[in-house]
mmCIF file as gemmi writes it, N, C-alpha and C atoms, coordinates in Angstrom:
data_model
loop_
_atom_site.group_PDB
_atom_site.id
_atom_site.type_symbol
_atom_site.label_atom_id
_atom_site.label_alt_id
_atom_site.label_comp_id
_atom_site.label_asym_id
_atom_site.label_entity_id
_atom_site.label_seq_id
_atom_site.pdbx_PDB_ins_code
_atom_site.Cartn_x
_atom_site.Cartn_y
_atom_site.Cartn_z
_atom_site.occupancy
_atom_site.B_iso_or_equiv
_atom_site.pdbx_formal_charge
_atom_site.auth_seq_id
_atom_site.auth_asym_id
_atom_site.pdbx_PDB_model_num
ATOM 1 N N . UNK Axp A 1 ? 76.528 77.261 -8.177 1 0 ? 1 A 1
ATOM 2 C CA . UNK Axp A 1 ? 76.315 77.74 -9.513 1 0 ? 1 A 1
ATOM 3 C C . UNK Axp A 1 ? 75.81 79.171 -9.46 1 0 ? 1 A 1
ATOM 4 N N . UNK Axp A 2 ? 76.11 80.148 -10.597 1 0 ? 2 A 1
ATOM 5 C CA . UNK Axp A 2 ? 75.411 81.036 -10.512 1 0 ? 2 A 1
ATOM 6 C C . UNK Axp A 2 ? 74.393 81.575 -10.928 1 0 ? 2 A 1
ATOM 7 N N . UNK Axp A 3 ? 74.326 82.668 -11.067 1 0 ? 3 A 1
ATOM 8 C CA . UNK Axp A 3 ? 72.397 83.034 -11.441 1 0 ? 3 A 1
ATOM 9 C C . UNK Axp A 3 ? 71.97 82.515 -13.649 1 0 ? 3 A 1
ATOM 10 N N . UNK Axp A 4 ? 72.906 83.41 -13.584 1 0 ? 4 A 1
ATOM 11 C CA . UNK Axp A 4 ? 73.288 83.319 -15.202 1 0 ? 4 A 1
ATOM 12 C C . UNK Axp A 4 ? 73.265 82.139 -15.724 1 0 ? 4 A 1
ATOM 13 N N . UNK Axp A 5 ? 74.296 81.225 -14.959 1 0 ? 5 A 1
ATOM 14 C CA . UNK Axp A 5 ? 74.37 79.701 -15.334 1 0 ? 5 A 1
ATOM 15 C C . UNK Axp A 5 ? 73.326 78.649 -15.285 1 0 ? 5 A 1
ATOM 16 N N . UNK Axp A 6 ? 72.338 79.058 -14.192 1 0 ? 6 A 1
ATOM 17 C CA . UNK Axp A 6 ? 71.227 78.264 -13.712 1 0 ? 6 A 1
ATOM 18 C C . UNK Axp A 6 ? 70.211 78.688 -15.023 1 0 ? 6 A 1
ATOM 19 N N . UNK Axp A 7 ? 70.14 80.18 -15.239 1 0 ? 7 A 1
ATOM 20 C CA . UNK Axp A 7 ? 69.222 80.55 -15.992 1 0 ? 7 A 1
ATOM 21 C C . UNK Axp A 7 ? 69.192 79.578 -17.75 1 0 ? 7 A 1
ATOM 22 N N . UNK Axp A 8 ? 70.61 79.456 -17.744 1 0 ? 8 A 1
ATOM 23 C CA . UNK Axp A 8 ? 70.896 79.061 -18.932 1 0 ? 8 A 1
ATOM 24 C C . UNK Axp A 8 ? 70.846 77.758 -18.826 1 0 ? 8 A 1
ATOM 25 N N . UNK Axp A 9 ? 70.95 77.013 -18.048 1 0 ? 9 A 1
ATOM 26 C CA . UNK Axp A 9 ? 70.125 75.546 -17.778 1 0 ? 9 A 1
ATOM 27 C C . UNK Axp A 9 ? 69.058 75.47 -17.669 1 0 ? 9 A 1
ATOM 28 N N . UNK Axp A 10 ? 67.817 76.169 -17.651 1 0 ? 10 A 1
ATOM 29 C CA . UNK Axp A 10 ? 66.448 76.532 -17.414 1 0 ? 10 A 1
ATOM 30 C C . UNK Axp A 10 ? 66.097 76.46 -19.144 1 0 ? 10 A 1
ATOM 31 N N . UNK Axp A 11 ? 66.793 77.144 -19.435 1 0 ? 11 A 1
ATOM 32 C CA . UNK Axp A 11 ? 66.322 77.817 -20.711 1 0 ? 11 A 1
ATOM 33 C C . UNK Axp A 11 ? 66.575 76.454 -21.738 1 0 ? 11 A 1
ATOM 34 N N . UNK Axp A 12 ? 67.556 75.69 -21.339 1 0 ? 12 A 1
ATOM 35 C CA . UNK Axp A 12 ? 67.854 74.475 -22.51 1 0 ? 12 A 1
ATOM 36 C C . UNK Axp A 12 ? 67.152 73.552 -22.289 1 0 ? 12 A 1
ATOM 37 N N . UNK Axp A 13 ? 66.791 73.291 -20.787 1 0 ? 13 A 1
ATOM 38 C CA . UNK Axp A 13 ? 65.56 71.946 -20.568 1 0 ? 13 A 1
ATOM 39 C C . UNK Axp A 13 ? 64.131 72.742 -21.228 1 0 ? 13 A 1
ATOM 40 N N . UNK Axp A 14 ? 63.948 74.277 -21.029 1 0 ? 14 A 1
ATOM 41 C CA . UNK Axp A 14 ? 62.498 74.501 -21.295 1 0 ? 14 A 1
ATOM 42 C C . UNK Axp A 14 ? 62.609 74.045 -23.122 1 0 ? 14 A 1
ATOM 43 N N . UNK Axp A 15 ? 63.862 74.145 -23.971 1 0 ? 15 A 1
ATOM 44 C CA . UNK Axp A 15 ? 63.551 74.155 -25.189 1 0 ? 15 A 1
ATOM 45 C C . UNK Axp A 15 ? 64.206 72.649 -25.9 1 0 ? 15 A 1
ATOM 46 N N . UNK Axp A 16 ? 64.792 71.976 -24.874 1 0 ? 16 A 1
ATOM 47 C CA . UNK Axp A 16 ? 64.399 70.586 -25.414 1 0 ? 16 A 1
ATOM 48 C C . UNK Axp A 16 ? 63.162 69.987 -25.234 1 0 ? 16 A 1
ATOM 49 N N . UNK Axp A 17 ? 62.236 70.411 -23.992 1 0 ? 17 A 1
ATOM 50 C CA . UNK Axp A 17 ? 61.123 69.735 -23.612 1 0 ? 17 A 1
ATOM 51 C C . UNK Axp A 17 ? 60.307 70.574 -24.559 1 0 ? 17 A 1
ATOM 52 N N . UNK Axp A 18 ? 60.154 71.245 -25.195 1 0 ? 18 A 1
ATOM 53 C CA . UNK Axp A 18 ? 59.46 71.961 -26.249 1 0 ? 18 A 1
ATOM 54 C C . UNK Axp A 18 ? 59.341 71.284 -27.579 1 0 ? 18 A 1
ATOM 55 N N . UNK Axp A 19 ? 61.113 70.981 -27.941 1 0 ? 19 A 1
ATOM 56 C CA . UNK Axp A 19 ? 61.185 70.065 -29.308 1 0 ? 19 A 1
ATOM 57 C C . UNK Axp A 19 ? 60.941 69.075 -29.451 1 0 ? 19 A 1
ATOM 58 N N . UNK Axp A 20 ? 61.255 68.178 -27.948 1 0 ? 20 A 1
ATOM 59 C CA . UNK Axp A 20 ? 60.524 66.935 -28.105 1 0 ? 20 A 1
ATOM 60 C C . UNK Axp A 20 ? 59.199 66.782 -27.752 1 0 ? 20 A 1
ATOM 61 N N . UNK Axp A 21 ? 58.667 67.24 -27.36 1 0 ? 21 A 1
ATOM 62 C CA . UNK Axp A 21 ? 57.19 67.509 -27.61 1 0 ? 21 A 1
ATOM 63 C C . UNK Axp A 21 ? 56.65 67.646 -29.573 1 0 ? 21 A 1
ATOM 64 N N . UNK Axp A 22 ? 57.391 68.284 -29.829 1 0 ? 22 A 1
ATOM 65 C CA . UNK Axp A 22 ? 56.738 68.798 -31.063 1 0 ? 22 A 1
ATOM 66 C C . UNK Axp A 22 ? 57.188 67.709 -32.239 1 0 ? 22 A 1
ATOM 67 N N . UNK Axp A 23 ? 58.613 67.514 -31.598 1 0 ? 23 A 1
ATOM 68 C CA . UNK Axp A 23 ? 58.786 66.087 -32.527 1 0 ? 23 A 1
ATOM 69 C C . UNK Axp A 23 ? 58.258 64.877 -32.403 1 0 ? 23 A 1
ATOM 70 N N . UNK Axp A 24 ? 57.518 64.781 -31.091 1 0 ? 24 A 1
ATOM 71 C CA . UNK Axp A 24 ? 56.52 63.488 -30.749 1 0 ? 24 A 1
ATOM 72 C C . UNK Axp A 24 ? 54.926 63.569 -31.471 1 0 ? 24 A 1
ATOM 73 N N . UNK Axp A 25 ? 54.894 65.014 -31.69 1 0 ? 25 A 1
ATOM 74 C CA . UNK Axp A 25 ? 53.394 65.199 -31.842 1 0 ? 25 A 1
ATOM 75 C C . UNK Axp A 25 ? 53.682 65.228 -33.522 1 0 ? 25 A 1
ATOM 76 N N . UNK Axp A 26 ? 54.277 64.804 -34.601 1 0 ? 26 A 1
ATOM 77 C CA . UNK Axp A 26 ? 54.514 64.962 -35.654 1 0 ? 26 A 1
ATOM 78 C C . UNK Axp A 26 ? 53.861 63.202 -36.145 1 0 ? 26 A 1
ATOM 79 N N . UNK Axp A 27 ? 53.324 63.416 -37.71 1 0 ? 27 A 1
ATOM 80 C CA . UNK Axp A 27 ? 52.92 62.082 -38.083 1 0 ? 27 A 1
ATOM 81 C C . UNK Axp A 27 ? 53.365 61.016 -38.257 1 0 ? 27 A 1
ATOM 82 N N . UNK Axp A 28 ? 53.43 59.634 -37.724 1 0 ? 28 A 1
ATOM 83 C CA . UNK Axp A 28 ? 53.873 58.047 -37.95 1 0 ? 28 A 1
ATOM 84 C C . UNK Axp A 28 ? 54.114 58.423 -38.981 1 0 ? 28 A 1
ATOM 85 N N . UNK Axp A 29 ? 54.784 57.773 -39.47 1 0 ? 29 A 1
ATOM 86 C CA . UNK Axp A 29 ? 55.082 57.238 -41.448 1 0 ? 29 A 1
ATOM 87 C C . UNK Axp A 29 ? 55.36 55.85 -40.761 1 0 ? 29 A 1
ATOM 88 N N . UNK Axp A 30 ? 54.744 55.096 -41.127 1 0 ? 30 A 1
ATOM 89 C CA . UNK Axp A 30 ? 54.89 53.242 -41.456 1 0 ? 30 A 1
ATOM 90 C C . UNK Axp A 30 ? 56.302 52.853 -42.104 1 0 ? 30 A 1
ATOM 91 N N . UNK Axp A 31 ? 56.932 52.235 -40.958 1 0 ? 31 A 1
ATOM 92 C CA . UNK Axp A 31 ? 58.064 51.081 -41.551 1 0 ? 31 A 1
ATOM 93 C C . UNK Axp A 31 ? 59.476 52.487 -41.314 1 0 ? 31 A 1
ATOM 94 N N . UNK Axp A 32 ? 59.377 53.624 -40.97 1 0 ? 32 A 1
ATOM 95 C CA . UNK Axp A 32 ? 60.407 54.995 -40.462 1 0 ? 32 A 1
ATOM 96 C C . UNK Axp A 32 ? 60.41 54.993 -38.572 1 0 ? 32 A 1
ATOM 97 N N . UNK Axp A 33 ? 61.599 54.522 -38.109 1 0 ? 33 A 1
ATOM 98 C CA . UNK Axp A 33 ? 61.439 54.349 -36.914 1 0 ? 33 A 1
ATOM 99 C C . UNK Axp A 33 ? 62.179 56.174 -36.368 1 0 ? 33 A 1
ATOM 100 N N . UNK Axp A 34 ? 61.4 56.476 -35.328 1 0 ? 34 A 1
ATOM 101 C CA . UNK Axp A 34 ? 62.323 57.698 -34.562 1 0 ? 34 A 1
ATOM 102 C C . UNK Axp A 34 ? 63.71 57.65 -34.599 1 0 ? 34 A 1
ATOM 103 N N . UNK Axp A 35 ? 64.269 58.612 -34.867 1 0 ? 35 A 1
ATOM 104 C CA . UNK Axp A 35 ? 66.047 58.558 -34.635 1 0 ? 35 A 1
ATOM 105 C C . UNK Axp A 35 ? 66.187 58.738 -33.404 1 0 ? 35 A 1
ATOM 106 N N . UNK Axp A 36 ? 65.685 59.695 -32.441 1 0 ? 36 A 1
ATOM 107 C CA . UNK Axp A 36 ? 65.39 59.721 -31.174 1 0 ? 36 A 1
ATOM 108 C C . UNK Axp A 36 ? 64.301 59.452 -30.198 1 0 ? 36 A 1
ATOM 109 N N . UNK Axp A 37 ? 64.409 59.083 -29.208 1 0 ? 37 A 1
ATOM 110 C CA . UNK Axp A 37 ? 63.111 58.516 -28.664 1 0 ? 37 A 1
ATOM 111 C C . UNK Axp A 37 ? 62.679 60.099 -27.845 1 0 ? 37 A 1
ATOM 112 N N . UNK Axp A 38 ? 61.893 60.219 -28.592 1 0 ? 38 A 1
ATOM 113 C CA . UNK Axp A 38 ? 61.71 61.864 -27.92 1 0 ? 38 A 1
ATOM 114 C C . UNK Axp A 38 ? 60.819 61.725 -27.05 1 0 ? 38 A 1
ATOM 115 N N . UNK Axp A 39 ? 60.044 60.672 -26.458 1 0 ? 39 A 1
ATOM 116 C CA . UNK Axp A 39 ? 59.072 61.132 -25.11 1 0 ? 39 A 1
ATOM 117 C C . UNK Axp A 39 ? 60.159 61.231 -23.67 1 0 ? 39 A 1
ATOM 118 N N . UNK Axp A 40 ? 60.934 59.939 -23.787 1 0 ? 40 A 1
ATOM 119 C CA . UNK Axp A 40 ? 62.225 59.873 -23.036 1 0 ? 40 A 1
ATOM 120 C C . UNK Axp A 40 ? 62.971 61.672 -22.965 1 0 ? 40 A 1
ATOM 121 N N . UNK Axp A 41 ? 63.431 61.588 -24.139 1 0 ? 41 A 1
ATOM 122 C CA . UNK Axp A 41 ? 64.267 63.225 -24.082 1 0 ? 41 A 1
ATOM 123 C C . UNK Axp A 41 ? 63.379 64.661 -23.825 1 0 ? 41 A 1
ATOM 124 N N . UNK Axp A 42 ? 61.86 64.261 -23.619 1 0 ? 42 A 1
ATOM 125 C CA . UNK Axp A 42 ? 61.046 65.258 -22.861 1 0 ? 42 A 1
ATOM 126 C C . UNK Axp A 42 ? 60.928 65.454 -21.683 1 0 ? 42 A 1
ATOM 127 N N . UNK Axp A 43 ? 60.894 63.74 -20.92 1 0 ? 43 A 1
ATOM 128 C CA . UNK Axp A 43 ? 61.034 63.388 -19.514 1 0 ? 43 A 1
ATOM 129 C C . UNK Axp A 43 ? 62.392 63.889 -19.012 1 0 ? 43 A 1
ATOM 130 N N . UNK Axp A 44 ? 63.551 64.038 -19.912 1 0 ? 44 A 1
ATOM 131 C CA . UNK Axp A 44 ? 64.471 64.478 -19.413 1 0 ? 44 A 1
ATOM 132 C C . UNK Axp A 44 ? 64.294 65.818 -19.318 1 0 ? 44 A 1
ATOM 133 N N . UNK Axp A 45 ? 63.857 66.605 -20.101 1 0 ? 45 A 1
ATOM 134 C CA . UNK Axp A 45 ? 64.037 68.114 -20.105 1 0 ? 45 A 1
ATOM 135 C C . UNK Axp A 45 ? 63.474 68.709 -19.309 1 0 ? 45 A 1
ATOM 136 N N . UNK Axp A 46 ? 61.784 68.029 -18.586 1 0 ? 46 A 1
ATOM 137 C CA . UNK Axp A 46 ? 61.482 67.918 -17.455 1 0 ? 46 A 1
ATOM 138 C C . UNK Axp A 46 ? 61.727 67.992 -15.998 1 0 ? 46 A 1
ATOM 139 N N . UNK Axp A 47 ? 63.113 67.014 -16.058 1 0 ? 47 A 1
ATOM 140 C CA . UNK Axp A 47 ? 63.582 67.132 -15.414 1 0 ? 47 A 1
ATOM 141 C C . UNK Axp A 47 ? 64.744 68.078 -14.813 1 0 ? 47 A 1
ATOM 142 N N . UNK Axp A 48 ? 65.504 68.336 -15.712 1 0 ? 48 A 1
ATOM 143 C CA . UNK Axp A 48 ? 65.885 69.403 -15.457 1 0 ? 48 A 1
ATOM 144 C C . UNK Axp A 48 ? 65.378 70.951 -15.42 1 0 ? 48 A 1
ATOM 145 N N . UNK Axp A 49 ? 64.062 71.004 -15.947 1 0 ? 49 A 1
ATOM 146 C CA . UNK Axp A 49 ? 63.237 72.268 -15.71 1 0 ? 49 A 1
ATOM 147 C C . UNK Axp A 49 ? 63.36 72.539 -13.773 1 0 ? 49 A 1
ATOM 148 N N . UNK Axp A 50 ? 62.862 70.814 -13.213 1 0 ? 50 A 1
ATOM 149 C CA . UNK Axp A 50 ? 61.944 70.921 -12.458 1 0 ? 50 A 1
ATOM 150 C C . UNK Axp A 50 ? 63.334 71.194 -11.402 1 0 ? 50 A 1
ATOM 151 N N . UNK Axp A 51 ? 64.834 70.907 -11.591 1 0 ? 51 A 1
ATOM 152 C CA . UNK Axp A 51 ? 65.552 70.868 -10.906 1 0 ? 51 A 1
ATOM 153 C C . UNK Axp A 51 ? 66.132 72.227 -10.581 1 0 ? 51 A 1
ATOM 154 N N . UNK Axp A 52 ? 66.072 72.747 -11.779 1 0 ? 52 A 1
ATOM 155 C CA . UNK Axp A 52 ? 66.733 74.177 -12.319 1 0 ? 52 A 1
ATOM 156 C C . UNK Axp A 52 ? 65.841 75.512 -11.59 1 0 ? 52 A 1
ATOM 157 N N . UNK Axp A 53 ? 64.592 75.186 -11.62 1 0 ? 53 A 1
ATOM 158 C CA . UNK Axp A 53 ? 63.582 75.957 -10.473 1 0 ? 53 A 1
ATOM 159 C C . UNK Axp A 53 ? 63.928 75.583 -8.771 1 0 ? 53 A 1
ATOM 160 N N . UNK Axp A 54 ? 63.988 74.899 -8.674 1 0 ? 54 A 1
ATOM 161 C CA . UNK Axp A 54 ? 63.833 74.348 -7.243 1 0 ? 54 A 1
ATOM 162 C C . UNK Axp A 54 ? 65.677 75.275 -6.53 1 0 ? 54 A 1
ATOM 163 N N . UNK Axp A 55 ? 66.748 74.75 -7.769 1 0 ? 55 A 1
ATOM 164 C CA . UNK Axp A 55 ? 67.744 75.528 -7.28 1 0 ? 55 A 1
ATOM 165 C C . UNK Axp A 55 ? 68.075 77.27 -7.34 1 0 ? 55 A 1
ATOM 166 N N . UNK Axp A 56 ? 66.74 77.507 -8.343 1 0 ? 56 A 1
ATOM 167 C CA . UNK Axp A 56 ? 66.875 78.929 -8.154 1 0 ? 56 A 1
ATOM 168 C C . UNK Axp A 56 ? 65.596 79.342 -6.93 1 0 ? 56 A 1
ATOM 169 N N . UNK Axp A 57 ? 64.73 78.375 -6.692 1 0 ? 57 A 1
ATOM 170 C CA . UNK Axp A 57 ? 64.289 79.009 -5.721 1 0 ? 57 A 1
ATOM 171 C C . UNK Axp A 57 ? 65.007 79.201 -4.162 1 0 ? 57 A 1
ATOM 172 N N . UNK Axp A 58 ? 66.942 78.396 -4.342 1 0 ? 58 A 1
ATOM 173 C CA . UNK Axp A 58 ? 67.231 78.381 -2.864 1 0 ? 58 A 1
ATOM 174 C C . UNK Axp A 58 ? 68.344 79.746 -3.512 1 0 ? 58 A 1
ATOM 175 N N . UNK Axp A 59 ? 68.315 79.679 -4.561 1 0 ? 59 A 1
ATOM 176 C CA . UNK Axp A 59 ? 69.399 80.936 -5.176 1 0 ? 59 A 1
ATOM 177 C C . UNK Axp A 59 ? 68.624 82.367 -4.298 1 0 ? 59 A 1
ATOM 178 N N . UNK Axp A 60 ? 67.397 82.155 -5.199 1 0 ? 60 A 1
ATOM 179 C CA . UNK Axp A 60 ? 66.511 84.105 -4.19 1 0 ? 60 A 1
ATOM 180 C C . UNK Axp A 60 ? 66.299 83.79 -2.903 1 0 ? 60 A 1
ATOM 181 N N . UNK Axp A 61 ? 66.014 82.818 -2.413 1 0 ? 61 A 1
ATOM 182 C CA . UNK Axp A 61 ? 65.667 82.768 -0.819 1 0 ? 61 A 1
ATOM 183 C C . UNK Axp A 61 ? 67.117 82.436 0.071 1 0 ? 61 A 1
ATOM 184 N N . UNK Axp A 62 ? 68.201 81.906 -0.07 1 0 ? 62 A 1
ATOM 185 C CA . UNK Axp A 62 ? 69.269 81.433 0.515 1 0 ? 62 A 1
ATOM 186 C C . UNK Axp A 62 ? 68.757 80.986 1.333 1 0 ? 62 A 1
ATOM 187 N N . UNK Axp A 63 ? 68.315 80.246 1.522 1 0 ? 63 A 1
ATOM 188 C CA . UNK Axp A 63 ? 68.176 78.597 2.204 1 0 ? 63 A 1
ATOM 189 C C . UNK Axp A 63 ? 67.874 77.505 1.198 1 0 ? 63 A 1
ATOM 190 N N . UNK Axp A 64 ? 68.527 77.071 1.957 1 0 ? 64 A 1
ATOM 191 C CA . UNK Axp A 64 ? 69.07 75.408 1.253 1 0 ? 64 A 1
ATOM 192 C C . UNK Axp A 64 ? 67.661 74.448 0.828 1 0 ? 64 A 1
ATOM 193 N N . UNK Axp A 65 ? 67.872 73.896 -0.321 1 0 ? 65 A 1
ATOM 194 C CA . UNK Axp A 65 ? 66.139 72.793 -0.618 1 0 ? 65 A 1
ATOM 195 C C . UNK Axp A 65 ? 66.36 71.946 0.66 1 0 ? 65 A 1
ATOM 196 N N . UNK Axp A 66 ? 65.529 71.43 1.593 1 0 ? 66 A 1
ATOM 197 C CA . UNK Axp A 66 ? 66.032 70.349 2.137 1 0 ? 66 A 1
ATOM 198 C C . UNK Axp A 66 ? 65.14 69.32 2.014 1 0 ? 66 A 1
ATOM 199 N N . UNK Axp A 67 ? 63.882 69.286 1.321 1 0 ? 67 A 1
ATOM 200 C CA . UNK Axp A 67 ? 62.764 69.104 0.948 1 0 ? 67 A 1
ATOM 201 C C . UNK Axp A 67 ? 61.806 68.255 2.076 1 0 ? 67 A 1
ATOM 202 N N . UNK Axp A 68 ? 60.819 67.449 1.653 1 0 ? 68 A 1
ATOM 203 C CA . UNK Axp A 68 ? 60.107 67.104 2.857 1 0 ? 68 A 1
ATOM 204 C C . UNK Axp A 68 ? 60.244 66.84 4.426 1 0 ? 68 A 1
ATOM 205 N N . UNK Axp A 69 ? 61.413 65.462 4.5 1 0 ? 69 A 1
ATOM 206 C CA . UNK Axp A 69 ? 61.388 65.613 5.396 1 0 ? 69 A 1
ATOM 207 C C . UNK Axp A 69 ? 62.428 66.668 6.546 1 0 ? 69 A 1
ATOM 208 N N . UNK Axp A 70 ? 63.023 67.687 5.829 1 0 ? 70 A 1
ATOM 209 C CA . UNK Axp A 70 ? 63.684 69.09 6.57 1 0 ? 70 A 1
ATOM 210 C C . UNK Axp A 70 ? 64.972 68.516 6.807 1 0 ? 70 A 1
């Protein structure tokens, strides 16, 4: 992938994990269920934050993640 492309995957997990945050932190109303389960779609955005760093950190360094155990 490239730099641009990664960046722009960075940028959509940082601002779904933003909205669902903000749509989780909004008030119950009794007997109105979520249309989306937004703690789930935070954990996701999460995740791709955490993926989207890790591959740009092998983007500036060129070496490969190979992670703990090498």
């Amino acid at each position: 992938m490239s730099l641009e492309l990664t960046l722009i995957i960075l940028a959509v997990g940082v601002v779904l994990t933003a909205f669902s945050n903000w749509k989780s932190r909004q008030e119950y109303l009794p007997g109105e269920l979520p249309l989306l389960p937004y703690n789930g779609l935070q954990f996701v955005g999460m995740i791709i934050v955490f993926v989207t760093i890790a591959h740009l950190i092998t983007i500036y360094t060129g070496k490969p993640f190979t992670g703990r155990m090498g």
